[in-house]
Every structure is written in C-alpha cells, then in structure tokens.
N, C-alpha and C positions, 0 to 999 in steps of 0.2 A: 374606351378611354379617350377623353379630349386629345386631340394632336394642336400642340404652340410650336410654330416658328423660331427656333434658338438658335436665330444666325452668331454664333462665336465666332467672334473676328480674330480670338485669339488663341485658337485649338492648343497650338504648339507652343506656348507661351511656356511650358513644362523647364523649355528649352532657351528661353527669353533672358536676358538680362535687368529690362525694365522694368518699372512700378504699372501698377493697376490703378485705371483711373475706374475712381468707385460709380456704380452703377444711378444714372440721371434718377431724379426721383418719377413718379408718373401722374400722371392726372388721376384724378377720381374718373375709375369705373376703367381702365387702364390696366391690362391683363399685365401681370409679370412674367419673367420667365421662369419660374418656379427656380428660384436661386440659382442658377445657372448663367445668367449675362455676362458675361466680360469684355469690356473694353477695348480696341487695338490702340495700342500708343501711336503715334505719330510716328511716318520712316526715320529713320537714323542713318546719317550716309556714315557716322564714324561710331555705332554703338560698342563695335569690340575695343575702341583706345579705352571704353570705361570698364574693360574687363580686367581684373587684380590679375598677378602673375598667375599660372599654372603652375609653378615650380612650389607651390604652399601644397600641392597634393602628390609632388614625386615626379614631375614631370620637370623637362628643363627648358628655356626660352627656348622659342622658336620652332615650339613641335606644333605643325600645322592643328589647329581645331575645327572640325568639321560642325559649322553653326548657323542655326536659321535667322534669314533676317529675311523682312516685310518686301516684297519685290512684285506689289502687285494693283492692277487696274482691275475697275470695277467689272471685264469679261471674266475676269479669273476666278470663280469660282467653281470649287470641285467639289463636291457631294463626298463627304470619307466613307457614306454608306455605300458608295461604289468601288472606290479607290483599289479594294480588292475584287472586285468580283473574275473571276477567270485565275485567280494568280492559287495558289497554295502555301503553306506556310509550316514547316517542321520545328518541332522544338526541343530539343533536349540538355539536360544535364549530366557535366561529364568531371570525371575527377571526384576532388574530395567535397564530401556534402558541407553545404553550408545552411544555418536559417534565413530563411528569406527567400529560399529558391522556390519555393511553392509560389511565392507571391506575386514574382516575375512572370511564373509559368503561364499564373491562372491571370495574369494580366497579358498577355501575348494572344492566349486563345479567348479570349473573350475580345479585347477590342480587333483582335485577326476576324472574327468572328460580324463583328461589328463594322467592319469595312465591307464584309459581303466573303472574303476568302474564306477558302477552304481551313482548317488548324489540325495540323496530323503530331499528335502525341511519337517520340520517338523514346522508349521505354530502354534502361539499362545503357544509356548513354551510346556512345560509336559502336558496342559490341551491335547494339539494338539495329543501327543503320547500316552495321555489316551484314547483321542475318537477316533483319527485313523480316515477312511473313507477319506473326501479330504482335509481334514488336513493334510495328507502324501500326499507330492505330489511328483513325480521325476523331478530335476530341467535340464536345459539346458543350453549350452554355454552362449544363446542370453538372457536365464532369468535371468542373473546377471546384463545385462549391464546396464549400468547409473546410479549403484545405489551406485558406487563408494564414490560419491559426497554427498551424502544424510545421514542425521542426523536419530537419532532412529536407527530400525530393520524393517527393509522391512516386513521381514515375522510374525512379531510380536511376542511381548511376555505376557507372564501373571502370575499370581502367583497363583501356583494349591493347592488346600487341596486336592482333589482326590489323587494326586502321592504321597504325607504323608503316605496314607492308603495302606497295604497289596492287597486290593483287586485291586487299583487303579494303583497297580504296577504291578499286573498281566495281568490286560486288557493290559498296553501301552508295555509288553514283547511280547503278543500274538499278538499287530499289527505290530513290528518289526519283529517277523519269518513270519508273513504272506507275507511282502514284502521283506523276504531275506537280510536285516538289520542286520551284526554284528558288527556293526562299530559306533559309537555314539560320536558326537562332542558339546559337551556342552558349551553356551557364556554366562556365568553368572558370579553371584559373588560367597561367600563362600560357601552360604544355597542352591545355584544349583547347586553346585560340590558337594557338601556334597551328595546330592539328587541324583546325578547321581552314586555315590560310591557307596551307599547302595541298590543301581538298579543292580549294576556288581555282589557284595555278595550276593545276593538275586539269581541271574540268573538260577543255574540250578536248584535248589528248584520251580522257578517259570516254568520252562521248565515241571519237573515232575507233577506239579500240573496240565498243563496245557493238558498234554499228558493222565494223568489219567481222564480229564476232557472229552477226545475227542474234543478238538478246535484244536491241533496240531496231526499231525502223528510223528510215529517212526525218519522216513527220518526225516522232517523236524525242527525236536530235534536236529538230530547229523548234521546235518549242520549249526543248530544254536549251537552250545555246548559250546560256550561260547562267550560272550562278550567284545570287547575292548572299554577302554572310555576315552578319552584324555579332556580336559578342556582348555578352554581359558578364560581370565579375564577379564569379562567387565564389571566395575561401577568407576563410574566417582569421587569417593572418596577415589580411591587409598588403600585403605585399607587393602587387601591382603599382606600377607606375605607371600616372594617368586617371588616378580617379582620388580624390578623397578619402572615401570609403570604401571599400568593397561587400557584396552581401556576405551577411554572414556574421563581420569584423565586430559588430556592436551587443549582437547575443552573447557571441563568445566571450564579451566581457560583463556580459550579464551575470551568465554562470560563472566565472572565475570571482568575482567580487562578490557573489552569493557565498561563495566558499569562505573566502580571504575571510568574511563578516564572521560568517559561523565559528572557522578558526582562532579569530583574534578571540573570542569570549571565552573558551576552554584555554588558550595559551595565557590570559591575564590571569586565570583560575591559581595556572600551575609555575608560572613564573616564568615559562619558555621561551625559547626563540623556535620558530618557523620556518623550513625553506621550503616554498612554493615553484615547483617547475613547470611552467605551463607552455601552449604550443606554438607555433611559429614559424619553425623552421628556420631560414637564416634570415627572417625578419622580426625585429625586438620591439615592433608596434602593442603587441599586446603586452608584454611583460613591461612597456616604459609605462605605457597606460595607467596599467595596475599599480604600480608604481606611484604614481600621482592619486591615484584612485583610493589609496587606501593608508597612503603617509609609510610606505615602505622606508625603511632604514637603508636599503642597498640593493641595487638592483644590475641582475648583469644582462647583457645583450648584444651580440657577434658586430653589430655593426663599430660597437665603443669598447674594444677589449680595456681593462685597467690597466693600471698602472704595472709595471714588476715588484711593489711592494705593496701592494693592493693586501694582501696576508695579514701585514700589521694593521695599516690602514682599515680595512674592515674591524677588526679584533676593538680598535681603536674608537670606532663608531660607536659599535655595542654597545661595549662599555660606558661612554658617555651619557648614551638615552639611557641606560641604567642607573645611573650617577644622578640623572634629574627628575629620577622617580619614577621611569615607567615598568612597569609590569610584565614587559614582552618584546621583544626582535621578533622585524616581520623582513625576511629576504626571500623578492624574487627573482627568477631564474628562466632566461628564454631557455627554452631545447637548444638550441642552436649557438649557445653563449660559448665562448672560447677567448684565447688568454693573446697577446700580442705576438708570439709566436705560432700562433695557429692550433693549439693543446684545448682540446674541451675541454671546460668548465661544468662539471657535474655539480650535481646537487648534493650526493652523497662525500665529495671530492670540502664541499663548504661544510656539510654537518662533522665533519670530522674536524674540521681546522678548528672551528667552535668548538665542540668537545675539548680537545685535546689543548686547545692555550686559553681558554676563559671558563671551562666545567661548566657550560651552561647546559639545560638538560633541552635535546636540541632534536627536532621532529624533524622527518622530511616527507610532505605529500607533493603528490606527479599528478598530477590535474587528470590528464591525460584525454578519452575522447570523450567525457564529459563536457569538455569544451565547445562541441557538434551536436550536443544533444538540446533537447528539450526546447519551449517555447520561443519563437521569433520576436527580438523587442518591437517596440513600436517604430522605430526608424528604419529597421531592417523589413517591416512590410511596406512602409511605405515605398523607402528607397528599390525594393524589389517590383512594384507596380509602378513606379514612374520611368525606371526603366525599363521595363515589358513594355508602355504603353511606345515610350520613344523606338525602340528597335524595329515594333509591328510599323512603327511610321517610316523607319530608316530604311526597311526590307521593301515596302511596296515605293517609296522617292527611287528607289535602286536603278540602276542603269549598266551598262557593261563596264563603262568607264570606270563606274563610282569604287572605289578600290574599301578593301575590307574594310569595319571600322567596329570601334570599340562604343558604348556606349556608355559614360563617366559621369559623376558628380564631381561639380565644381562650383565650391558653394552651394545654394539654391537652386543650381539650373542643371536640366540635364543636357549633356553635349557631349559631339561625336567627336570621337579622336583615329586618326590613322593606327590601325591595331599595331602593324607588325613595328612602327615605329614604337609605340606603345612598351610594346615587348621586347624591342631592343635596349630602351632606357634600363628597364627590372632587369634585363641582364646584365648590362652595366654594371649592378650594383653588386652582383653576386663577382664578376670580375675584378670590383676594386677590392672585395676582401680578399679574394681567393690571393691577390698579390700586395695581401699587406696595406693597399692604403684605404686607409679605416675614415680618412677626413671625406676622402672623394667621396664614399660610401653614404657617409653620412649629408652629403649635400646631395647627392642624386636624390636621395629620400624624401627630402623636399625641406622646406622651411619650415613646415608647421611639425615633420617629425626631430628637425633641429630644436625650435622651441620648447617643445616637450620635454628632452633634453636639457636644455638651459633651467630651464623651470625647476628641476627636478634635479640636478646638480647643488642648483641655489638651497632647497629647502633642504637635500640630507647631506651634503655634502661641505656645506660653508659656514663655518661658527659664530655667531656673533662676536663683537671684539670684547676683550675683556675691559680697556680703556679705553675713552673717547677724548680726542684731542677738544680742547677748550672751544665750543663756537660752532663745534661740528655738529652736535646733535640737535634734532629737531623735533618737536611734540605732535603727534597726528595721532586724532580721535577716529572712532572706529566704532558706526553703529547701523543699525537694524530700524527700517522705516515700513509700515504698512504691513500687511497681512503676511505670514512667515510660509516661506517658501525653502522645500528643501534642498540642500545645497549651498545656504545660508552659512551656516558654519563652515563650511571647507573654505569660503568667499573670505572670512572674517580671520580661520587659521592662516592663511597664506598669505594675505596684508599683513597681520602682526608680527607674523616672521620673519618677511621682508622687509617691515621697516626694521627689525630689530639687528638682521644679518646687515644694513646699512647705515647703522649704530644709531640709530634713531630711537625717542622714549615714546614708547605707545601707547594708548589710553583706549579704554571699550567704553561705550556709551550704554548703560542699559534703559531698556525701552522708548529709544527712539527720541525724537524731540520732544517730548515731555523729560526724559531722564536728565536730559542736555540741560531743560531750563533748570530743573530741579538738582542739579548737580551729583547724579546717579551716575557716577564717573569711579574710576579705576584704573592703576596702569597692570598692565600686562606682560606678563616676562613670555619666556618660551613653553614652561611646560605648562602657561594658563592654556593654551589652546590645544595642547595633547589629545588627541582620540577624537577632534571634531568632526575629521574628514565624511565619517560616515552615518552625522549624526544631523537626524531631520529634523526639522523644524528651525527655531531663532533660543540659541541658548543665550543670547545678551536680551532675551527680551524683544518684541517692537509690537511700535504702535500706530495706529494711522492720523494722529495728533497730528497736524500739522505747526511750521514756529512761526507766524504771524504772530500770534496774539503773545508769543512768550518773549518777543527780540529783548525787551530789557535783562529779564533774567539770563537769556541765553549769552547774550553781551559781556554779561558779570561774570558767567562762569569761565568764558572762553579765556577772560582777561585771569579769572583765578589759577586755573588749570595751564594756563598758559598755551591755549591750543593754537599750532598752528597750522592745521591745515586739517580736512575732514572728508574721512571717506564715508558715503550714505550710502547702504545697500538695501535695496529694498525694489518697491514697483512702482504704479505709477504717482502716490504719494510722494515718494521718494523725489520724482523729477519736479513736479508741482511745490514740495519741499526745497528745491535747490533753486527753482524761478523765486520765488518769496525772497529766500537769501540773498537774488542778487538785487532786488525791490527793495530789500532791509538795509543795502549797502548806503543807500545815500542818507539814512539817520543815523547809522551806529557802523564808524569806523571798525569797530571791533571783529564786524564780520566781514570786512576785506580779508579775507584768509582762502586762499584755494580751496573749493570742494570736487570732488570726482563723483557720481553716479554709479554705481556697477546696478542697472537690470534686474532682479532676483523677483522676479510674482511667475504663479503657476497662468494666469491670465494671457503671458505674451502683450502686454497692449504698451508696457516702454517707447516711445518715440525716441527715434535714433539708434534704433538694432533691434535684428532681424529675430533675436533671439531672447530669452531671459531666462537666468538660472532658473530654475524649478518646474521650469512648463514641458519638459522630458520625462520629470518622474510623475508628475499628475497625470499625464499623456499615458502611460505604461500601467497607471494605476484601472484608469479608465477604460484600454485596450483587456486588461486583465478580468474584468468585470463582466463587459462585455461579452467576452469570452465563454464566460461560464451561462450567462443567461443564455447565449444559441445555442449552446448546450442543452438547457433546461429545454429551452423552444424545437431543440430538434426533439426531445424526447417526447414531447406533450403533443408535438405535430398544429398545426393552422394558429400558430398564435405570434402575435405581432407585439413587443415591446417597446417602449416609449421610454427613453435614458434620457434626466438632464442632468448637463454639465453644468459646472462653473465657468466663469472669465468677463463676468462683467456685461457689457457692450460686446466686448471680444469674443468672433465665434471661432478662433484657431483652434482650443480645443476640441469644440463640437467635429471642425471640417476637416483637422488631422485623425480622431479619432476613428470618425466615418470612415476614411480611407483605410485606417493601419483594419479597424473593425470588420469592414465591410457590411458597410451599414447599408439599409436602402434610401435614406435619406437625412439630410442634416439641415436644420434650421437655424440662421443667426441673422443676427442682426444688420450685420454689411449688405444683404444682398432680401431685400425686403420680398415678401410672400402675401399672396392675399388668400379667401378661403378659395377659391379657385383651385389655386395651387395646392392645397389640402387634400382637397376633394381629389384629384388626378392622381398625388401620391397615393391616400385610399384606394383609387381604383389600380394603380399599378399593384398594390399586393393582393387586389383580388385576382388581378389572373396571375401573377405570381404562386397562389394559393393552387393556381390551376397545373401548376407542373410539380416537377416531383421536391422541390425545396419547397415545403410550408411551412416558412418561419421568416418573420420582419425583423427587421432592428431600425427605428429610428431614433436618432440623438436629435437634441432640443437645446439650445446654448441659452441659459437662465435667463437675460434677459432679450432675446432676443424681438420681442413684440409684448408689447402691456397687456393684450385684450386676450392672442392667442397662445395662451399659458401652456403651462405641462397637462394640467388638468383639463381644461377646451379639449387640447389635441388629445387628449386620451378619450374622453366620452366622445369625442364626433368618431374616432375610430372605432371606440366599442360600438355605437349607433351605426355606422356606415358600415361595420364587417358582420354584424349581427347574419350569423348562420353559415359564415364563410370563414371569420376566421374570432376569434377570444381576444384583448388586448389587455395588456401589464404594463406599470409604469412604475417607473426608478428613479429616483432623486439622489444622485451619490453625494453628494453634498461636503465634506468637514473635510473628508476621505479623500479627494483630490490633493489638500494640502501637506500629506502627512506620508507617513513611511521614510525611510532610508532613502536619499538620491540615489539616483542611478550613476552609471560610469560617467556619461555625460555629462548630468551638473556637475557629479566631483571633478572632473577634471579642466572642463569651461570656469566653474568658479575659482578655481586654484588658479588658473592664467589668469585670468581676468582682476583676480586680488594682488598679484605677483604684476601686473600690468600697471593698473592703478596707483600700487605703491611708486612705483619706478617715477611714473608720471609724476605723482606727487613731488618728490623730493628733488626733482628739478625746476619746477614750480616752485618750490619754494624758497631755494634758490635764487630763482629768478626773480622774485616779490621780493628780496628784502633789502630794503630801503633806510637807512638814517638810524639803524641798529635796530629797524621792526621789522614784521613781515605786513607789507599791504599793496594785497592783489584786487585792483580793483578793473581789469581788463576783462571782455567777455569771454575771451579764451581760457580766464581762471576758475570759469565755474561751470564741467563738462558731465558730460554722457559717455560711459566706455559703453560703446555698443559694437556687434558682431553688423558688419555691410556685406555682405555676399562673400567676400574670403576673406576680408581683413577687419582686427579690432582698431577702428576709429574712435578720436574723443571729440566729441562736440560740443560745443557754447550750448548750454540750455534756451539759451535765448535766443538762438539763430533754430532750433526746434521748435517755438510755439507755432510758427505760418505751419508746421508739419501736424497741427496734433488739432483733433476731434474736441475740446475739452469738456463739453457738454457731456459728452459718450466715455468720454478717456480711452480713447484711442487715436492712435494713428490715423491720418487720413486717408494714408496708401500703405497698404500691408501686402508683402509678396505672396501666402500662401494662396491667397483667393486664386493667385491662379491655377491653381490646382486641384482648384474643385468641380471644373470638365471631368476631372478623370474619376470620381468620385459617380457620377451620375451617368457616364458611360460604362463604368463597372455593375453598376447597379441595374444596368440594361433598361437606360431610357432612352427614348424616341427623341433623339435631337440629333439635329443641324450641325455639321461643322465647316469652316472655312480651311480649307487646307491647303493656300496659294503660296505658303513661302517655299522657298528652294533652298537648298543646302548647297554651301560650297567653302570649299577650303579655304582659310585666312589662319594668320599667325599671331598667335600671344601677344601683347607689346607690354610693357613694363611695366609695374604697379605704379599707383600715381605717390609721387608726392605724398607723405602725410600719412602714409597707410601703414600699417604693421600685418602679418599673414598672424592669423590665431594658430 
C-alpha cells in the first residue's frame, strides 16, 4: 500500500473549540491526503473566554476544565504511533450497562493500540481486576470489531463489594503491576469513578504493602510508581455532573419513545390515558425528555415535586386535552419522582387517582430494563469513540501530578474535567433534595436541564387566555421551506403554542413560499397541531420555491392576512429565502416584518448552527442500514460495500455515519480526493481481506466529486478486488428524509420553536412604529442556530461572508474535525502531531447574547 505523509496539525482538535480552516486546493498532479487534512487554527492566548458556561451541562462556574490548547514550536513534534510504546493501557466497564460502552471500548483499544501500547481487556468490571488471571486479557485490532453496533458491554460488568474493601484493592493493584498496567480507563457512573479515585490515592501505599509482602519486586514498584486514571460516563440516566451527555443517555431514549409511539396508537384506539414509569433514579433527565419528546400531558420528576394540590390540578389537565378532542393522556413518571414532603410518587399511586375522580380507563406500563437494552443510537457511538479516543490521549499526556479526570461533552468538544470535583457537584444535587431544596437541585442540574423544564411547563401547563386585551395580539405566520426534514412538525407544534399561550393569532403557511404568495394560509388554534410531535416529514407542506419572483403577491397577502412577523423553518432554502427578504425590503415595505430561521434539513449545511433538525434522524436511519448490510457482509465473507448518502455539497452525513457505522472510509466533498486516493483505500481492504474481518463498508456523500460517482467507485472496486474480495452498492436515497424523529429532533425542535416564538414577539414589539409594525434593522431578519452550547440568532446577512453558496454550505463546519478519528479507527497509516499539553483553566461566563439550549 502507498505510504502519504498526513501531518495533522490538529490530532486533538476532538477537544478544540475552534473552526476548521477548510483544506488549500492543490495543483494538478498534487497527491491529497486521502481526506484526512486538517488545518491548525492560529494560537489563541484567550480561546477558553469564547467558551459558553459549563453550567448548561450540570456543572457550576468555576469548576476547573482540563483543556488542550496549541503550545507549540516547530521541534515539537511527537509521532502518536510512539506516544505509547512501553506504556500499557486497562479497560473496563463497571456498574450499570449502558449503550455505547462497546464503542468507547473498542475506541480506547484500537487507538491504545495505534499509539504502539499495549490494551489489556479487563472482563466483569473491578470483580475482573480483583481476581485478575483471564479476566485480564490483552485485546487486539480484530477483537473490537462488530461490536460497534452492539447494546451493553461486551466485556461485561458487575458491581464489586471486594473493591469497597482495602484488601480487595490490593489484590486488583498487584494484578495490574503484574501485567505492566499503569494506565486505567474506567466506563461507569459516579460510584465507579468515585472507586477508581480512591484506587489512584491508595496506589503507592498499596505498592509498599505489596512489596513488603513479596508479591511484587523493587523493579516492578518503580515502574509501577504511580497510576493514571481517566473516567468515561456511562448510565443511561444522565445524571452526572460535568458532561452533557452521558453514554448510554440518548438509546435509552430511543427505546422509551419507541414505546411511548407504539403505545400512543392502541391508547387513541381505546380512549385511554397512560402512565409511563421509566428509569432514572433520582434524576428526571429522562422522564423531562420524554416529556417534550412526545407532548406528554404531565410529567413527574424528584428534582420538581408538585404542587400539594397537584391531585386536582392533574385531574384538571386531563380533562381539558379531553374537552379539545384528544383521544388519549399520556403521563410520565421518573422512578425516583416523589411529592414535596419527600413521599413517592408511583405510578400505580396516579392510575388510581385517575380511575377513581375522572373514570378514565387508565393503563400503567414500567419501561423497566428495556431501557439498557438493544441498539446504540447514532450519537451514543459516536460520543462513546470520541471519548475512548480523548482518554487513550489523557492516559498516556498523564503525569504523577496530573490528578484524576473525567472525560465530558461540552457541546461539540470533548474536555477533561477534575473527576472528583465532578463528583462532588452530582452529589450536590442528591443533597439539595434529600433536604428539601428542590430549587438548588434544579440549578445544580444545569441550565439546559432548567430549560427543558421551562419549555415543558409552558406547553402542558399554561393555558392560552381566554381574552386578549385590545392591541395585545399579534399575527405570526408559520411555514415549511425546502426539502421536509423530520422533526418539522414538533418545530411548527411548539411555535404555534407558544405564540398562542402569549395570546398571539397564528397562522400556518402551506407549502412554503409559493403557499405565501398564493395565499395558502390558515389560522391555527391549539388542537390544529395535536399529535405532531411525533410526526415525520412537513404536514404544512414545503417547497424549495424560492419568494424573489413572487414579492408582489407575497406583499398583498402579508398586508391581507395581516402578518406580522414570520417564522421559516426549513434548510438551506430557507436561509437563501430570508437573504431575498431582506433584498425585497427596499421595494416593498410590506416585508419589513421580522423573520426567524429555525435550521430543519437532514443535510446539516444551515449557516449559523452547528446543528439542523432532521440530520439526527437521517443519521440513525443510515447508521441502521448500515448495520444490517455488515451483517449481510459478515455472512457472505470478502465483500465490500459502497453506501451513498444524501446532503448535498454536505459530507456530515457521509463523516458522522462513518464514525457511528464504522465505515472504512467516507468520501465528501469538503476534503477533495483524487484516484490515488481510491486506489490506497482499495488497497487497504485488500489486506484488511488478509485478517480475520472480511468485510468493507464505504460511505460516498452524493455529491461529493461529478466524475468520481457511486457507480466509478463501485466498478474500480469490483476491478481492483477481482479475486480478493466481490463489491455491492447502495443508494439509500428518499429514506434518509423520512421516518418518525428521533428524541433529538423532537426535543431540539420543541426548544428551538418555543425559542423563536419568544424571540419573535419581542421583536415585534420592538418594530412597531406609528401604529404598524416595520422592522427594517439586520437584527430583524435571523438564524436560530445551535454554537457549541448556546442557541444564538443571527442577521442572515452578517452569515453570507460564512456560507459556500455555490456548494450551500458553510465555509467552516466543526465536524471535519472529526474525521482523524474516523481513519484512525479504521486503521490507516497516518501522521499525527500530538504537541498540545493539557492544563487546568476555569470556565468564565457565557458571552453576552447567548442562551444555553
């Protein structure tokens, strides 16, 4: 196989803050780096001020952040294929399983693997490290593979009383020096971080005891002399303080909202109401979720006990969604939900109250460990391999000094946090309930579990007025632009609510700006948008029409309809739709009217956020697909697949897929490829064909290259593997756009319509002028977009210097940098530059302007 030079300036960029400067073009005849390049940004002596508060993920100002930044001269370069050689590296899983822990695993032993260290499997969690013998096992390339895909912990876990005890911690120290062991990656929750810290404090105490014992020698003391221990988070209740997410957190809302779905259709059948208990613990992350996720009626959870009349007040609820024609009560219920006195809240405790003062005929299902089981979403592999990749890097930067740490999501980047502090915030919050204060609780949790909250208060809780004082109400239209993304309707139920709970008259646009000109308009009460939450595709219709050519009629309708203000949901039409608007403004007063943006394409290519409704469930659709074809490919043996995606110009899906998939290579557009590069990938599955996994997967991003098609890449592979291996190709095509959202979009698109609205009606507000409304400032015509932890709105027109529009995209997209780890998973031969140093610095305060999603 050809050997290229892929000096990556920005290996740990995983960990980065900054944008990617997209890769120089090259000369003719000009080797690429087989999509691989990436950029180093410029030093930053002040990059953490542009970091959003920590406190949007559970954490509170001021908790030190252990973060890489650029600290380096042109001698500094270290080879990461060395960086381990001599060192050793353990891995296990401890506590309760979560999905996604395989993906951590099998990212920890491959790129441990890939630095040169040694990667020793520790089987059945602490019991495994107490009894040692083939419990410790050393792992291999080939012993991660296909377990990408796969729910639980391959290597198993358990929960030890031996490791509690002194003596129990001695034996699992003495079978780590025996196998050369100073490196420990731990995938639990708080009480197995907790357990692994008091293993590091312990260390040279247990070294001397162990030495005085004669089970170890001198030597092999001072080459054990001290311990490094990094931590990853995996339980599917989100409960940790210090990360985002945790693994696990986003399956378990796979499956509970699989359920919710299935249930809501037999409960509209029979006229029911629902109580849904699902798990948690004494954290209400999952059960608010679901909650949002699926337009629950009511929902309990330990951190927000109700009211003491919460009895009527529920009864009270019901009743009313039944009054406006719905079919069905849907109430969930954390496990760990209790009353303001401290009294659990059961499930069975609500079906009776129901029963007994409203005769509804009233079910109660308990989720229970269906919640742990079955398939990892697509964000839970990835976020399980990008933190496996950051820990192998935390464990061998390690030093004696370097004190325990966690490794977190925060926003897009991953970063190290001081564990035990970590772990004292989560305790925190179990103490402000335990003594009654439910507020403190709920602000330890963080802001974005506040929001959630807010959000979700708003929709089941707040009735719209029955009277509006004269002058108060306001007219905002509400439509669907560009290709239909699912998630769309949750986007569109949560505006109309919100404007309606703010006593505003709301209007739906169908299909898009053609409906607009054509006055394909509607107002909207509360139960028009009933049952949306979980419904794919664009029920108002859209279209990729652009309103240049319609301004007159649109003009006319806005002045009929009386609109004043317009929310566009859609993709990149959408934004290119809102530029024209404000280019319309200087001939037709009319459209001085505030517009908002919300994001919504399966593409991702929105300028001005990081993220767009729909591109989660396409993501998942694709990952699922996938799935089944390595399947097919494992069964067949030596055969290589060829999958294209959707997304335009946009390779996010191709470069996300690849990673959740574990593809052998992905091809887009950003990061240009010649046949060179072809040809090398070819050759890498030929000796891939040589070890015991015989099966390919590569993903192809639709338009990524005019000349080298899906079709090229398929016949040059079927010609170049002739006798070694068979090739299949897959065009998923329509199917990207469709299906039910995931938790994700329903719940991003609920805040984000709930965002918008709010925004609006200050705006407009703001705009009204001489008894009209006319907003003719750049600030009036925005982008709600997700920036690393906060929903931002921005001028469309302060976004054009940002946007490709030949391509329609962005000019800098964050995931590219993430596609090192895509190609190091896949065990290619490159270069990395590994000269930044980690070092403690503190949070400082969201900027100005920001909101935490």
């Amino acid at each position: 196989m050809r050997k290229e030079e892929f000096h990556l300036k920005f290996f740990m960029c995983v960990i980065q803050s900054r944008g990617v400067v997209r890769p120089p073009q090259r000369t003719a005849g000009e080797a690429s780096t087989s999509s691989m390049l990436i950029q180093k940004p410029p030093p930053e002596t002040d990059n953490l001020k542009s970091l959003p508060a920590m406190d949007d993920s559970g954490t509170m100002e001021g908790i030190p952040i252990l973060k890489n930044e650029w600290i380096m001269t042109h001698e500094e370069h270290h080879a990461a294929k060395t960086l381990g050689i001599g060192k050793a590296i353990a891995v296990l899983t401890s506590g309760g399983d979560a999905q996604g822990m395989n993906a951590a695993v099998r990212a920890v032993v491959r790129v441990g693997i890939f630095t040169g260290a040694r990667v020793f499997f520790v089987h059945e969690g602490y019991q495994g490290l107490v009894d040692g013998g083939d419990q410790i096992r050393e792992a291999t390339w080939e012993s991660v593979s296909m377990m990408l895909q796969l729910g639980g912990t391959v290597i198993g876990s358990a929960r030890c009383k031996d490791f509690r005890d002194r003596e129990g911690r001695l034996r699992a120290a003495h079978n780590l020096v025996k196998h050369g062991i100073t490196n420990l990656c731990v995938i639990g929750g708080d009480g197995s971080l907790t357990g692994a810290d008091t293993f590091r404090s312990e260390w040279s105490d247990l070294l001397n005891d162990l030495q005085k014992a004669g089970k170890i020698t001198a030597e092999e003391a001072t080459k054990s002399s001290y311990l490094n221990i990094v931590g990853l988070v995996g339980s599917i209740d989100n409960d940790f303080c210090g990360t985002d997410m945790t693994i696990g957190t986003d399956s378990a809302l796979h499956r509970i909202i699989e359920i919710v779905d299935a249930i809501t259709t037999t409960a509209q059948s029979h006229q029911r109401t629902f109580v849904l208990e699902v798990m948690g613990r004494h954290c209400g992350y999952l059960a608010l979720v679901t909650s949002l996720s699926c337009g629950a009626d009511w929902v309990f959870i330990p951190e927000c006990p109700p009211d003491d009349d919460w009895e009527e007040h529920l009864c009270r609820r019901l009743s009313e969604t039944r009054t406006r024609g719905s079919r069905l009560n849907i109430i969930i219920v954390a496990e760990g939900a209790i009353d303001k006195n401290g009294k659990p809240i059961t499930s069975e405790d609500i079906k009776n109250l129901v029963v007994k003062r409203l005769g509804y005929d009233t079910r109660v299902t308990v989720l229970g460990h269906v919640q742990r089981g079955g398939t990892p979403s697509a964000f839970d592999r990835i976020l399980g391999s990008r933190m496996g990749v950051e820990a192998v890097m935390a464990l061998l930067e390690g030093t004696p000094d370097t004190p325990a740490c966690v490794v977190s999501l925060s926003g897009n980047q991953a970063v190290r946090l001081p564990l035990m502090e970590c772990v004292q915030v989560t305790k925190d919050v179990t103490t402000a309930m335990n003594d009654r204060k439910f507020d403190e609780a709920m602000k330890l949790r963080g802001r974005s579990f506040m929001n959630n909250w807010e959000v979700y208060k708003l929709l089941a809780h707040v009735r719209p007025p029955v009277s509006k004082a004269p002058g108060s109400t306001h007219t905002v239209a509400v439509m669907n632009v560009g290709a239909p993304a699912a998630g769309m309707n949750a986007a569109v139920r949560s505006t109309v609510r919100i404007g309606l709970i703010q006593g505003n008259r709301v209007l739906v646009v169908h299909d898009g700006f053609e409906g607009l000109a054509r006055g394909q308009i509607e107002e909207a009460g509360w139960s028009y948008v009933g049952g949306w939450t979980g419904q794919g595709g664009s029920k108002l219709g859209t279209k990729r029409t652009l309103p240049r050519k319609s301004f007159e009629q649109i003009s006319a309708n806005i002045t009929k309809f009386n609109i004043q203000g317009l929310v566009i949901i859609g993709g990149f039409e959408a934004y290119t739709g809102g530029l024209e608007l404000m280019e319309g403004r200087k001939q037709f007063d009319e459209l001085c009217i505030p517009f908002v943006v919300i994001p919504a394409t399966v593409s991702n290519n929105v300028p001005g956020s990081d993220f767009s409704v729909g591109a989660d469930t396409a993501l998942n659709t694709i990952c699922t697909t996938c799935d089944r074809i390595k399947q097919s490919a494992a069964g067949t043996k030596r055969r290589v697949f060829i999958i294209e995606t959707m997304g335009g110009y946009c390779g996010y899906l191709a470069t996300m897929a690849g990673l959740a998939a574990g593809a052998d290579a992905a091809y887009i557009f950003e990061e240009p490829f010649t046949i060179r590069d072809l040809q090398a990938n070819v050759e890498h599955l030929v000796q891939k064909m040589k070890t015991t996994v015989k099966r390919g997967l590569v993903l192809r991003n639709e338009k990524c290259n005019e000349n080298y098609t899906t079709d090229f890449i398929f016949n040059l592979y079927s010609e170049e593997g002739k006798g070694i291996f068979d090739s299949r190709k897959n065009v998923l095509g329509h199917m990207q756009q469709g299906g039910s959202p995931t938790p994700f979009d329903r719940n991003f698109a609920t805040k984000m319509g709930a965002k918008a609205m709010n925004w609006m009606s200050g705006k407009i507000k703001e705009s009204y002028r001489n008894g009209r409304i006319f907003a003719n400032t750049p600030d009036s015509g925005c982008v709600l977009g997700m920036r690393k932890r906060a929903l931002v709105f921005q001028p469309v027109t302060e976004l054009k210097d940002q946007t490709d529009f030949e391509h329609r995209i962005p000019k800098e997209q964050w995931w590219l940098k993430l596609r090192p780890i895509l190609k190091i998973l896949a065990k290619y031969e490159i270069d990395l530059d590994t000269s930044e140093h980690a070092h403690l610095e503190h949070i400082t305060r969201k900027r100005s302007g920001e909101t935490s999603i």
